[in-house]
C-alpha positions in Angstrom: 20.8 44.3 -23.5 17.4 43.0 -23.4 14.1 45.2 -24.9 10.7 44.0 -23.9 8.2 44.0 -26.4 4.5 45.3 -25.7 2.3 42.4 -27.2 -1.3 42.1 -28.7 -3.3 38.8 -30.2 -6.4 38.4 -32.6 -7.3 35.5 -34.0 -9.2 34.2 -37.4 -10.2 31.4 -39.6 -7.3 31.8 -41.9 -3.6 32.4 -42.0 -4.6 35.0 -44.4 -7.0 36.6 -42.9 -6.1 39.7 -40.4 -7.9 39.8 -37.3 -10.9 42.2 -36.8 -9.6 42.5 -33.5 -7.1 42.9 -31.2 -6.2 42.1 -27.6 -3.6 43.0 -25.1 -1.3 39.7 -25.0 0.7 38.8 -22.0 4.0 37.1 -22.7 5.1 34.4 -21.8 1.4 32.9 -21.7 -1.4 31.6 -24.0 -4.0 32.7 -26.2 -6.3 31.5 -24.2 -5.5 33.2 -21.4 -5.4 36.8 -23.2 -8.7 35.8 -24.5 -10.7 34.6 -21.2 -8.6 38.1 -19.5 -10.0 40.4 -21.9 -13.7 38.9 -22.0 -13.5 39.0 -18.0 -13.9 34.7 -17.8 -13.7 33.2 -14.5 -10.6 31.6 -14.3 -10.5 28.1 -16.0 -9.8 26.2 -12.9 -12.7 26.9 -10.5 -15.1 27.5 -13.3 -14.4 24.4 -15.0 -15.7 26.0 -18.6 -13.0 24.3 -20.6 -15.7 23.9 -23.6 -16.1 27.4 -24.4 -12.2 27.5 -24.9 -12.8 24.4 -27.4 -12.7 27.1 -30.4 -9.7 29.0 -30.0 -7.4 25.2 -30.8 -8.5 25.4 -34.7 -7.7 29.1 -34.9 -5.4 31.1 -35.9 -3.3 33.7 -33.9 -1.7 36.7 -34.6 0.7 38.4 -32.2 1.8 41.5 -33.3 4.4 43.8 -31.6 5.8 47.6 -33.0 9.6 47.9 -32.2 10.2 50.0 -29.5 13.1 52.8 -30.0 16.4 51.6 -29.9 19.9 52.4 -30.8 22.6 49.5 -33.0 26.0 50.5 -32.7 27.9 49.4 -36.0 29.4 46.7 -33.9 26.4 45.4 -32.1 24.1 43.0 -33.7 20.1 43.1 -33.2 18.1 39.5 -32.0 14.5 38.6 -32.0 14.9 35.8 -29.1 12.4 33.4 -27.9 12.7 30.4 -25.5 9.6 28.6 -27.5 6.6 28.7 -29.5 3.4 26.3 -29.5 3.2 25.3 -31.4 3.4 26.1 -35.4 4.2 29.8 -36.5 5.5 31.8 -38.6 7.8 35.0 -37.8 7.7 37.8 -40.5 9.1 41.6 -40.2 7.1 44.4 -41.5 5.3 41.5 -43.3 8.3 39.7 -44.8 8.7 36.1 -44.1 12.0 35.6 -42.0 11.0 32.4 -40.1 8.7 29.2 -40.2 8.7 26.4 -37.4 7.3 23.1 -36.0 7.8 22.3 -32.7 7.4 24.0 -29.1 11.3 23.4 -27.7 13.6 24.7 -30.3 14.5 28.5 -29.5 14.1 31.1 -31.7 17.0 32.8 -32.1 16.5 35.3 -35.4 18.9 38.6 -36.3 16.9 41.2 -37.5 19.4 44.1 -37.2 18.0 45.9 -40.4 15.2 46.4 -38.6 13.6 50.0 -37.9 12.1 51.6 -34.6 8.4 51.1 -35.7 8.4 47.8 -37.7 5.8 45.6 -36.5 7.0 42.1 -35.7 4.3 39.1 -35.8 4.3 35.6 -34.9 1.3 33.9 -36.5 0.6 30.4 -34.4 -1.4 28.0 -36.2 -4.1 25.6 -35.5 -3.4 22.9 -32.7 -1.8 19.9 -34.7 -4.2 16.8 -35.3 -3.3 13.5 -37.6 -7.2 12.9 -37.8 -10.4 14.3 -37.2 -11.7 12.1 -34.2 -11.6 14.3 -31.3 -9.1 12.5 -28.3 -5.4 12.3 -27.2 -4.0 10.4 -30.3 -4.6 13.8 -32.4 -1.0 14.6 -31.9 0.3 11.5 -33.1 2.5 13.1 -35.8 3.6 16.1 -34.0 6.0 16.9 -31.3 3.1 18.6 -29.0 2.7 17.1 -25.6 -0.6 14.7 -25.6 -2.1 15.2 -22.1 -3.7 18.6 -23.4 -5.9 17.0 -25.4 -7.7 15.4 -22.4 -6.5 12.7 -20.1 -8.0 11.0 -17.2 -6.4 13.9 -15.0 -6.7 16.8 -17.5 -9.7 18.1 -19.2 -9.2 18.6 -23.0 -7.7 22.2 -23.2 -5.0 22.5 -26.0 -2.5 25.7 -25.0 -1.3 27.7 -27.9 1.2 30.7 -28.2 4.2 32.2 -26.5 4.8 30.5 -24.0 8.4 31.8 -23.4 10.4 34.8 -23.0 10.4 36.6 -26.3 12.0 39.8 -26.2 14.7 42.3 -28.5 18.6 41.4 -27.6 21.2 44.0 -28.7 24.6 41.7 -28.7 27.9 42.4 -29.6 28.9 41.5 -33.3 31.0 39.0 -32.0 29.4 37.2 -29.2 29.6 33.8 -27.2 27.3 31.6 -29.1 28.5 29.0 -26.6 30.3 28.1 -23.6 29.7 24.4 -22.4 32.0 22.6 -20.4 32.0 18.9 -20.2 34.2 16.4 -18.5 35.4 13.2 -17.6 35.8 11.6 -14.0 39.0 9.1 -13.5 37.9 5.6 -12.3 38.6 5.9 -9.0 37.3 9.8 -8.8 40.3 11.4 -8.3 40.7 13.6 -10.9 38.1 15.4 -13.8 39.2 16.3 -16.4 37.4 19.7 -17.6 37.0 21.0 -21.1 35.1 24.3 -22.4 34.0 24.9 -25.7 33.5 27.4 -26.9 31.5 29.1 -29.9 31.7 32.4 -31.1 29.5 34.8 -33.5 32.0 35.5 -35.5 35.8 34.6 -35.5 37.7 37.9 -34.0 40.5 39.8 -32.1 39.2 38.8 -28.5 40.5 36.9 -25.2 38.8 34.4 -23.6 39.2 34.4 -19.7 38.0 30.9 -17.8 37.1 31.2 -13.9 36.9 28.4 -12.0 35.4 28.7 -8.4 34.8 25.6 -5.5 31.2 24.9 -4.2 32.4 27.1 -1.2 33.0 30.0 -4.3 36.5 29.6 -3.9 38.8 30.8 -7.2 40.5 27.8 -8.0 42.1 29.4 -11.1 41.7 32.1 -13.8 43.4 31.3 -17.1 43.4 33.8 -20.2 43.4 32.3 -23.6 43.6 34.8 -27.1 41.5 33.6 -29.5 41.9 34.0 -33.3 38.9 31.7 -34.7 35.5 31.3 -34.3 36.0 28.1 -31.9 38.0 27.4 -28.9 38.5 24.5 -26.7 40.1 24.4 -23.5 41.7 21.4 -21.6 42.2 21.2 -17.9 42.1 19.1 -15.0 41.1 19.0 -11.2 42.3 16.6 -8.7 39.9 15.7 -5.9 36.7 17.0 -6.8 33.5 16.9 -4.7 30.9 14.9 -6.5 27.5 16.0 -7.0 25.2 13.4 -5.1 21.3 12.9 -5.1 19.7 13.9 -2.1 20.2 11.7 1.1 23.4 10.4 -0.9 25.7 13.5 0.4 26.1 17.0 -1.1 24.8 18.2 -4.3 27.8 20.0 -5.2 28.7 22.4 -7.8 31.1 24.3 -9.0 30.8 27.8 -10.9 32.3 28.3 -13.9 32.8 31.5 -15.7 33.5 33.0 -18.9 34.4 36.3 -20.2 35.4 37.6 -23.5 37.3 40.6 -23.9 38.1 43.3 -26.3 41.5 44.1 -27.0 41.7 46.2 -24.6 40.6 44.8 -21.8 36.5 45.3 -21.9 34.2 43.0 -21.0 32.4 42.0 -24.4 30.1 39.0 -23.8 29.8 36.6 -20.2 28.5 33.1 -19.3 28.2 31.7 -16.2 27.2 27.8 -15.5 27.1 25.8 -12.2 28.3 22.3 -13.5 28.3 18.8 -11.1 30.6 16.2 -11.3 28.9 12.5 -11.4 29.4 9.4 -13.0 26.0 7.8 -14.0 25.2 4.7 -15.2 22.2 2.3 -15.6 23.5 -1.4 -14.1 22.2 -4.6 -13.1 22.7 -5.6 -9.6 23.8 -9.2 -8.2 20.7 -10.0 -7.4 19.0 -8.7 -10.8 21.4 -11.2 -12.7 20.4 -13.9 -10.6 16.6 -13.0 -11.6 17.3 -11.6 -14.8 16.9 -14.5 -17.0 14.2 -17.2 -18.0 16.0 -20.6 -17.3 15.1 -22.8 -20.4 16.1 -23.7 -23.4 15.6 -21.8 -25.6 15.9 -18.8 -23.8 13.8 -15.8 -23.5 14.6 -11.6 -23.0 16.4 -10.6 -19.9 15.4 -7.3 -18.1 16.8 -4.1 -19.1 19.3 -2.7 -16.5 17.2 -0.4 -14.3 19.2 0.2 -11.1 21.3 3.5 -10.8 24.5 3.4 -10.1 26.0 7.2 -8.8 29.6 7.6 -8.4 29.9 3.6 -8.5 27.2 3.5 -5.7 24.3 1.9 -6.4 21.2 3.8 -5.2 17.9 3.1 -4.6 15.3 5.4 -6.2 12.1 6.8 -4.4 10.1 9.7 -6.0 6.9 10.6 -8.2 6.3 11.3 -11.5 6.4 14.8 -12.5 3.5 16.2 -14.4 3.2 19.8 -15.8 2.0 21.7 -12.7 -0.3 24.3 -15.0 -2.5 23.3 -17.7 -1.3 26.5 -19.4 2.9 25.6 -20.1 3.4 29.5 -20.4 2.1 30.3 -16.5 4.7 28.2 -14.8 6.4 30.2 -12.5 9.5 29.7 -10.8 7.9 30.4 -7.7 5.4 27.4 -8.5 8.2 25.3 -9.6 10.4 26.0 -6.2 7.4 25.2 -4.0 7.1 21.7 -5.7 10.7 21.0 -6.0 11.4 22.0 -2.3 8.1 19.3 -1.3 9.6 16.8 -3.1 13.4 17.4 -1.6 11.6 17.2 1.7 10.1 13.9 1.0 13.3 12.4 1.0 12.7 11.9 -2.6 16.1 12.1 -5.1 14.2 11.5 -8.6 11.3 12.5 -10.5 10.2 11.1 -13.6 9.2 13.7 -16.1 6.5 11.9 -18.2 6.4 12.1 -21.9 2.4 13.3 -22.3 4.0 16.8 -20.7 5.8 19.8 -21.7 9.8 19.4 -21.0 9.6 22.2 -18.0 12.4 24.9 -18.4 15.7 25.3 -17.6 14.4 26.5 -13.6 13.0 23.2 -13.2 16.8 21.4 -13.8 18.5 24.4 -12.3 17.0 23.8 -8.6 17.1 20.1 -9.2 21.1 20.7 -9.8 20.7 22.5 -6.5 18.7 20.1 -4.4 19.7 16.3 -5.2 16.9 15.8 -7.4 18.1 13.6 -9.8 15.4 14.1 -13.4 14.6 11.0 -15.8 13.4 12.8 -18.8 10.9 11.8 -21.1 10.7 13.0 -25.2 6.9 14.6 -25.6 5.6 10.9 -26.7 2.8 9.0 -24.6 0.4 6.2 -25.2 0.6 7.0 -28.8 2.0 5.0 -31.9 4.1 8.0 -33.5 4.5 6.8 -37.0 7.4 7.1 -38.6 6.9 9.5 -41.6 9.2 11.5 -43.4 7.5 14.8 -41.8 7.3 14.1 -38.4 10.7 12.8 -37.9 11.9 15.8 -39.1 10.2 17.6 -36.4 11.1 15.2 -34.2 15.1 15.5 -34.9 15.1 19.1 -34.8 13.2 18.8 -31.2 14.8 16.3 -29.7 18.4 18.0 -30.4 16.8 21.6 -28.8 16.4 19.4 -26.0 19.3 17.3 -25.1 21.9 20.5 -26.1 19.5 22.7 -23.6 19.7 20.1 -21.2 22.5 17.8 -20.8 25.0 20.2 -18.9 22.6 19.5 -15.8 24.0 16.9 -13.3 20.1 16.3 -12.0 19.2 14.9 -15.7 20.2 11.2 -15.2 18.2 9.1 -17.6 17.0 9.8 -21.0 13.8 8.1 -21.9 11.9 8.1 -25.2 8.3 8.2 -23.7 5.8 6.8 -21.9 4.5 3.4 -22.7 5.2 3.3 -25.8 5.3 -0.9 -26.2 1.9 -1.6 -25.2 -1.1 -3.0 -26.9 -2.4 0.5 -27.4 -0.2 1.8 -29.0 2.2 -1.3 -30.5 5.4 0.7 -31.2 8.7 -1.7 -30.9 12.6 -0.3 -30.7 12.8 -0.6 -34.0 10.2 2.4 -34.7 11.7 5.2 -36.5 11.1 7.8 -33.7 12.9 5.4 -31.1 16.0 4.6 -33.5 15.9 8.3 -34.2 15.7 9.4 -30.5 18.4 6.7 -29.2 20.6 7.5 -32.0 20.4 11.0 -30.8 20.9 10.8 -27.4 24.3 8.8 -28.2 25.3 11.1 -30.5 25.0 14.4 -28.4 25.1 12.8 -24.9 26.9 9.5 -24.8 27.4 9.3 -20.8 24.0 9.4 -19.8 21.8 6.5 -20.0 18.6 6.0 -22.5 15.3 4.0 -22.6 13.4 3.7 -24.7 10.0 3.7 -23.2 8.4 2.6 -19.5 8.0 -0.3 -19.0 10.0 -2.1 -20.2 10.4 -5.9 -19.5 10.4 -6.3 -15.7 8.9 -2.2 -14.9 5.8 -2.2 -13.4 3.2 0.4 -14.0 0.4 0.2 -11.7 -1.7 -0.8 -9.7 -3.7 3.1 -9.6 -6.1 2.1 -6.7 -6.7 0.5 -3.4 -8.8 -2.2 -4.1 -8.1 -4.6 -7.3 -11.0 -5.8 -9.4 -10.0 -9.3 -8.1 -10.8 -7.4 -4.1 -6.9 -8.0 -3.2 -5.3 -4.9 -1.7 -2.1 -2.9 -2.5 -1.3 -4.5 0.8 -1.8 -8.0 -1.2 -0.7 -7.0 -4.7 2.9 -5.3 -3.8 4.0 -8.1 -1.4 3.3 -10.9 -4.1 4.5 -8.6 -7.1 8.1 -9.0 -8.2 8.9 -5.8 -10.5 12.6 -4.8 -11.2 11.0 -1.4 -10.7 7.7 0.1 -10.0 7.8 3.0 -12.1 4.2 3.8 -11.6 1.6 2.9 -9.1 -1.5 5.2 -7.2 -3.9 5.1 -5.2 -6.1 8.3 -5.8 -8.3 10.4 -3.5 -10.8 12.9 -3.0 -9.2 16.7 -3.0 -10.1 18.5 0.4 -13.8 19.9 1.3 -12.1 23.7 1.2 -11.2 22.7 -3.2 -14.2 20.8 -3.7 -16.5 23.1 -2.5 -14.8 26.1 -4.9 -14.8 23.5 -7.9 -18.0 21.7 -7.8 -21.7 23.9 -7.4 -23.4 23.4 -4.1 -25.9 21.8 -5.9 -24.0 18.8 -6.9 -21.4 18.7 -3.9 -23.2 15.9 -1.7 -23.7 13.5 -2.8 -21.4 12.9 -5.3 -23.1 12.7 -8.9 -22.0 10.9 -11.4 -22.5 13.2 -14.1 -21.8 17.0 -13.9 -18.6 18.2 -12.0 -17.9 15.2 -10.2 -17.6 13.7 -13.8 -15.7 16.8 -16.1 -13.6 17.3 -12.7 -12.5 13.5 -12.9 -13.8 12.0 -9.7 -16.0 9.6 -12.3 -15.6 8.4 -15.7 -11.8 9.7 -16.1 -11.2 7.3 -19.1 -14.6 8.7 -21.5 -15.9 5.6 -22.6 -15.1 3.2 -20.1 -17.9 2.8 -17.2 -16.9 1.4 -14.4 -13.1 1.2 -12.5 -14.5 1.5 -9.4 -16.1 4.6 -10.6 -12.8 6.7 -11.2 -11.0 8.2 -9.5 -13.5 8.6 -6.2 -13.3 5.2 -5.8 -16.7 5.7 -3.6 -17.4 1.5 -4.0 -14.3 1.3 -2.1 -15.0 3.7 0.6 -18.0 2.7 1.5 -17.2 -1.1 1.5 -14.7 -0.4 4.4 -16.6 2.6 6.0 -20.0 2.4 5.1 -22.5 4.6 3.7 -20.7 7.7 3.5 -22.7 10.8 5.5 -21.4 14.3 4.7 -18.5 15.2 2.4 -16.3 15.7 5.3 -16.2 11.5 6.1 -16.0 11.0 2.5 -13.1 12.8 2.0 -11.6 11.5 5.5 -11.9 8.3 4.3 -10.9 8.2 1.0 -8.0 10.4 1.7 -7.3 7.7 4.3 -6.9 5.2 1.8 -4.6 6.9 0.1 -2.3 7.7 2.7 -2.1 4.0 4.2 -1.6 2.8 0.6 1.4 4.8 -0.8 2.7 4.4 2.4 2.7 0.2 1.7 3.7 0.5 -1.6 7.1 2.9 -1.1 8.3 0.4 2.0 7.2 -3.1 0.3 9.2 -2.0 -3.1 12.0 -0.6 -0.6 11.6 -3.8 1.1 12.6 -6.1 -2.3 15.7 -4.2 -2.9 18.3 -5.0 -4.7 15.9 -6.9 -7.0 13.5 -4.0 -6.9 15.6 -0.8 -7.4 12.6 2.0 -7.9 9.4 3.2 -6.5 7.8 5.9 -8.3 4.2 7.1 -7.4 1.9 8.4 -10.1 2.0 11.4 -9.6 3.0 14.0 -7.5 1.3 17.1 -8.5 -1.5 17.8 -11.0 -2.1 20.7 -13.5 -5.6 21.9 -12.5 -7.6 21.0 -9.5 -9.8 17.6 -9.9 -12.3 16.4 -8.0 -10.2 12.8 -7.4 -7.0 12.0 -8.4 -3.8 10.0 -7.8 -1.8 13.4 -7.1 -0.2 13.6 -3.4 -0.4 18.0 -4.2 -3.8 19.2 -4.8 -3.5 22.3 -7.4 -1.6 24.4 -7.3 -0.1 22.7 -4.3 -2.0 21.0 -1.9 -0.7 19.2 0.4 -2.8 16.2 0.7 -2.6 14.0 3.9 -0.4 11.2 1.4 2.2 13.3 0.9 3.1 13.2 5.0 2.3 9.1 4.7 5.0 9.1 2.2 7.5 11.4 3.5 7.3 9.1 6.0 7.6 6.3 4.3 11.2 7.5 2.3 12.9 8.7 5.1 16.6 7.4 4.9 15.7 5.1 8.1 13.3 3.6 9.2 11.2 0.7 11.7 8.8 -0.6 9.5 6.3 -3.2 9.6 4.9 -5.4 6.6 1.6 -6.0 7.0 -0.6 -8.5 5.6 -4.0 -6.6 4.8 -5.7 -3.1 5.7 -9.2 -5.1 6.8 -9.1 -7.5 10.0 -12.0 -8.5 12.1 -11.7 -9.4 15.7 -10.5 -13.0 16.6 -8.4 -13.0 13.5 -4.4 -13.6 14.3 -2.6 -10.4 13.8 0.8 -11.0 11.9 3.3 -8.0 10.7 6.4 -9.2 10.1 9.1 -6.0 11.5 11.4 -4.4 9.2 14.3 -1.9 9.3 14.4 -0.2 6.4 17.9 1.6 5.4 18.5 3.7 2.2 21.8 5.9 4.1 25.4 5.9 2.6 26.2 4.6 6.3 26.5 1.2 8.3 24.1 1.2 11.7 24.7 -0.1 14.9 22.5 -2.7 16.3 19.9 -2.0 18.6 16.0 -2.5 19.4 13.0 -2.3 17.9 9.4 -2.6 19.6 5.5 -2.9 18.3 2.4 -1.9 20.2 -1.1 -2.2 18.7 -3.0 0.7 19.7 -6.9 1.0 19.7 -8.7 3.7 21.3 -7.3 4.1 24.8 -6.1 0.9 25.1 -2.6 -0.7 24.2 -1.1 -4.0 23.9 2.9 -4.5 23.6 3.4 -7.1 20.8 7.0 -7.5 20.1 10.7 -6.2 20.8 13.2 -6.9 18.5 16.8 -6.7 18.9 18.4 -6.6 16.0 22.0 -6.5 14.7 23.7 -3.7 12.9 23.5 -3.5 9.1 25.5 -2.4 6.1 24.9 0.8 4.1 22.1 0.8 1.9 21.1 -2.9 3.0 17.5 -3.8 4.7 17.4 -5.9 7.7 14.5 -8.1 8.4 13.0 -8.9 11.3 10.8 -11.3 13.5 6.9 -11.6 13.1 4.1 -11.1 15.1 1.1 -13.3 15.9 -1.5 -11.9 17.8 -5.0 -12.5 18.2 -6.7 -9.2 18.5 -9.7 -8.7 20.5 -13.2 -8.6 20.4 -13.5 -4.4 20.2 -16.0 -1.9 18.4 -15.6 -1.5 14.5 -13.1 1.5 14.6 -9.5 1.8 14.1 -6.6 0.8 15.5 -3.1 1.7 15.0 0.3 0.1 14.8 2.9 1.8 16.4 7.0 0.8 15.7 9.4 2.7 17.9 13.6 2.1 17.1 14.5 2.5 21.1 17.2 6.0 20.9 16.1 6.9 17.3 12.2 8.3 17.5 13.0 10.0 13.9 13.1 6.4 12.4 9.2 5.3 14.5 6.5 4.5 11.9 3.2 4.2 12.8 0.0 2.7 10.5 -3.6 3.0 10.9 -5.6 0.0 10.3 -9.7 -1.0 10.4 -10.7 -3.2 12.8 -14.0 -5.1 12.1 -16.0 -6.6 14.4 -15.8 -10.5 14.2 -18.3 -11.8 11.7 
């Protein structure tokens, strides 16, 4: 039985100071947000007045809640329960001290059953954590708090604080489940799991423990009844024949239901769990064509490259998808509305993994729950980014206690497939190695509580790519240029950004400043210039305008700019997913940064817009990660008329299947006129093997700058044509 609690907030300069004032407090949230709703502020996001919140980080806040009427049987037990905290607090009871925490993702889980209708129950949350005065993103350096809320190049300094889960009254049985996991082990060859439940109790007592089983098709496979004398319990079965969970395109995502009941004595239902669980082997391999490339022939020799291709159920799959970042700058107003919407957007981009970066939150157990649903296979990062988290004594501490919450909340998931310990970790900025403390700790960790799933321990590692983040290089080569002559093991992150649409822009930036773009202002605090604070130039980040107008000219209304830029974007992405799909097996992932973004910017490498947009690059690239597909490598974006124009054709093919041969043809397209180029009749290829194809040499024609378009058409499969817009100059 669950009691909601009716919650207010007032903050002050000291932990010993009670506030002059309170304010009605919405939970789950942040202070923040109670604050700007009770002083009627615009909303954060289109008013952009992150600075006036800049206060509220080096305060403290004091919920406060009275204890509604209730009723505590002598056999029932009384819980103060909360899924997280941000970030430290205290919990006291009618002023007593009854709890004291670091860290955002351990529970709080607290009996309080000699408490009184009446009692006030507070939750004092101190001060945003910072190792040092100097005010940017390495402030959290020595705490367990997720670093992109202290400003990023996609996310204005704006540091949440407070309850930002669930915290209500529980009234639980004295003797309860405490837990109810069920893990297994697949046979080599997949015929058979073998299942076993533990299971936790309360206390030890007089009850029976009955296990359901049920089929993704919720059919009862069995119900067993067990009596159990002790606190503990674990139960041993077996399955023959299961149906494997698989990633999306791969085959079903299935799940079975298990369920589990404790009774009284006789016969009443005292306590229930239900799970779904998915049975997968996972594993992190090397393919043939990796070892071949793996290591540096010389004497001596050098590293090899980490392992970095999945291997599901002993098939070795190929990994398109995004990096995930928090989709609200506020943890605590992520709904599960919000979090469906993006999950289903990335399902429908043919996507099967997202990489959940370590500068934001670990998203709740909704996020893994429709990921277990959908295919989505999850690489999840520890809250560490860009920083070097020393090793001390204190923050390890924190670290061990968070880093357990997570991988016990977590690892029943099927969809979680890779544990990583953050995001670039072993680079010159911030120099941290695999023997670091936090690294041994997490890896240690993550074999001790999860041994089957596989860990790294940051990206990149040797052979990863990050980057490149725009469509032009400082050297002028394009992504069409860098991607064909790179030769990453995986490209784990790569962009190209754009503008958002003229409908955002014009509710985020003031008329004033809208056209042209400034470089100081909104354009700037909104991220479309400047992004990285004290660094000038990158092609004025992340507008990119240089960029624009060097292929389209002087740019003459907002509408062209963002045309155009968004143009980029979309013919970019779409090169970079089929050129790293094109280097499989020695490439094995192509991960865009990023998919969504937490508050609406003026620019950005996102494909969603907040709270989601769809940008045109998220159709490019649904395109571009369908299962099958014609494609067409081709050399640069720019041509000029007289030049030789020379795709080379592809078929590109991710499916679990073998295809029949059959033809391929190219047109060139410009304006109303057409030229046939090529048709290509290819053979049939293996599952989840590319085929390449014939090249074409054409000399295009003398014709208007404009653009022209390259059209591939698979003869009986239209749901495998691609088709890419390209700038044609006139001859020089």
């Amino acid at each position: 039985m669950k009691i909601t609690l009716d919650w207010e907030v007032g903050a002050s300069t000291d932990d010993k100071i009670i506030p002059e004032a309170f304010i009605p407090a919405t939970v789950p949230g942040a202070v923040q947000l109670d604050w700007a709703r009770a002083h009627n502020w615009p909303p954060v996001e289109e008013a952009g007045n992150v600075e006036d919140y800049r206060w509220m980080e080096d305060s403290y806040w004091r919920y406060c809640a009275r204890l509604p009427a209730f009723t505590v049987s002598d056999d029932e037990r009384l819980f103060f329960v909360c899924g997280g905290i941000d970030y430290q607090f205290e919990v006291r009871l009618h002023g007593d001290l009854v709890l004291e925490q670091q860290g955002m993702f351990t529970p709080v889980e607290l009996d309080i059953s000699d408490a009184q209708p009446g009692d006030i129950l507070e939750v004092l949350v101190y001060p945003a954590p910072k190792s040092h005065p100097k005010s940017d993103n390495t402030q959290p350096n020595q705490s367990c708090k997720p670093a992109v809320s202290y400003g990023w190049d996609f996310h204005p300094r704006l540091v949440p604080l407070g309850i930002w889960q669930e915290a209500v009254l529980e009234i639980r049985p004295a003797c309860h489940l405490r837990r109810a996991e069920t893990r297994y082990t697949l046979a080599d060859d997949y015929s058979c799991v073998e299942i076993t439940l533990d299971i936790a109790l309360s206390v030890p007592s007089n009850v029976r423990v009955l296990w359901e089983l049920r089929d993704p098709d919720d059919t009862l496979l069995f119900t067993r009844e067990y009596p159990l004398h002790d606190a503990q319990l674990s139960i041993n079965t077996s399955l023959a024949h299961p149906a494997l969970w698989w990633p999306n395109g791969q085959g079903e995502a299935a799940r079975y239901s298990s369920e589990v009941t404790l009774l009284s004595p006789q016969g009443t239902i005292v306590d229930h769990h239900s799970a779904r669980i998915g049975f997968r082997r996972v594993r992190l391999v090397t393919s043939a064509a990796q070892w071949d490339d793996r290591e540096v022939d010389t004497i001596p020799k050098g590293p090899v490259k980490p392992p970095i291709t999945l291997e599901i159920n002993g098939r070795m799959i190929f990994t398109k998808g995004a990096n995930w970042v928090s989709p609200d700058i506020f943890p605590g107003r992520i709904s599960d509305d919000l979090l469906r919407e993006q999950l289903d957007l990335a399902h429908a981009a043919h996507w099967n993994l997202l990489r959940c970066w370590g500068g934001a939150i670990v998203q709740r157990d909704a996020f893994f729950d429709i990921c277990d649903e959908c295919g989505l296979m999850v690489w999840q990062e520890f809250p560490l980014a860009c920083n070097r988290y020393e090793g001390t004594s204190a923050y390890l501490r924190v670290l061990d206690q968070e880093s357990r919450a997570i991988i016990l909340r977590l690892r029943e998931h099927p969809s979680l497939v890779i544990w990583c310990g953050g995001n670039e970790l072993d680079m010159s900025w911030s120099k941290m190695t695999e023997q670091d403390g936090a690294l041994r700790l997490l890896n240690s960790n993550c074999y001790q509580l999860d041994p089957a799933r596989p860990f790294l321990m940051t990206s990149p590692l040797m052979g990863m790519g990050h980057g490149g983040y725009w469509f032009l290089q400082w050297d002028e080569r394009e992504v069409f240029q860098i991607f064909a002559e790179a030769h990453c093991t995986a490209y784990t992150e790569f962009g190209v950004p754009a503008p958002a649409s003229v409908e955002i822009l014009t509710r985020i930036i003031p008329a004033a400043e809208l056209f042209p773009p400034r470089t100081d202002g909104a354009w700037k605090s909104r991220h479309g210039y400047n992004a990285f604070g004290d660094i000038e130039n990158l092609r004025n980040l992340w507008l990119e305008l240089p960029t624009i107008t060097k292929y389209f000219g002087e740019m003459t209304s907002l509408t062209t700019l963002v045309e155009s830029g968004q143009l980029l974007q979309a013919e970019g992405l779409k090169c970079i997913y089929e050129e790293a799909r094109r280097q499989k097996p020695v490439c094995a992932m192509a991960l865009t940064w990023c998919f969504n973004e937490p508050w609406p910017t003026a620019a950005n490498n996102s494909l969603l817009s907040w709270p989601s947009h769809q940008k045109p690059s998220y159709s490019a690239v649904r395109q571009a990660c369908r299962p099958t597909l014609a494609s067409a490598r081709i050399p640069k974006f720019s041509w000029r008329a007289g030049e030789w124009f020379t795709p080379e054709l592809w078929l590109l093919h991710d499916g679990a299947t073998a295809l029949a041969g059959g033809s391929i043809s190219a047109v060139l397209e410009c304006g109303a006129q057409r030229w046939p180029l090529l048709t290509w009749d290819y053979a049939g290829t293996a599952a989840n093997t590319n085929l390449p194809g014939p090249s074409i040499r054409f000399l295009l024609p003398d014709l208007p700058f404009g653009r022209m378009r390259l059209l591939i058409s698979a003869i009986g499969h239209s749901d495998w044509n691609s088709a890419y817009t390209l700038l044609l100059q006139e001859s020089s």
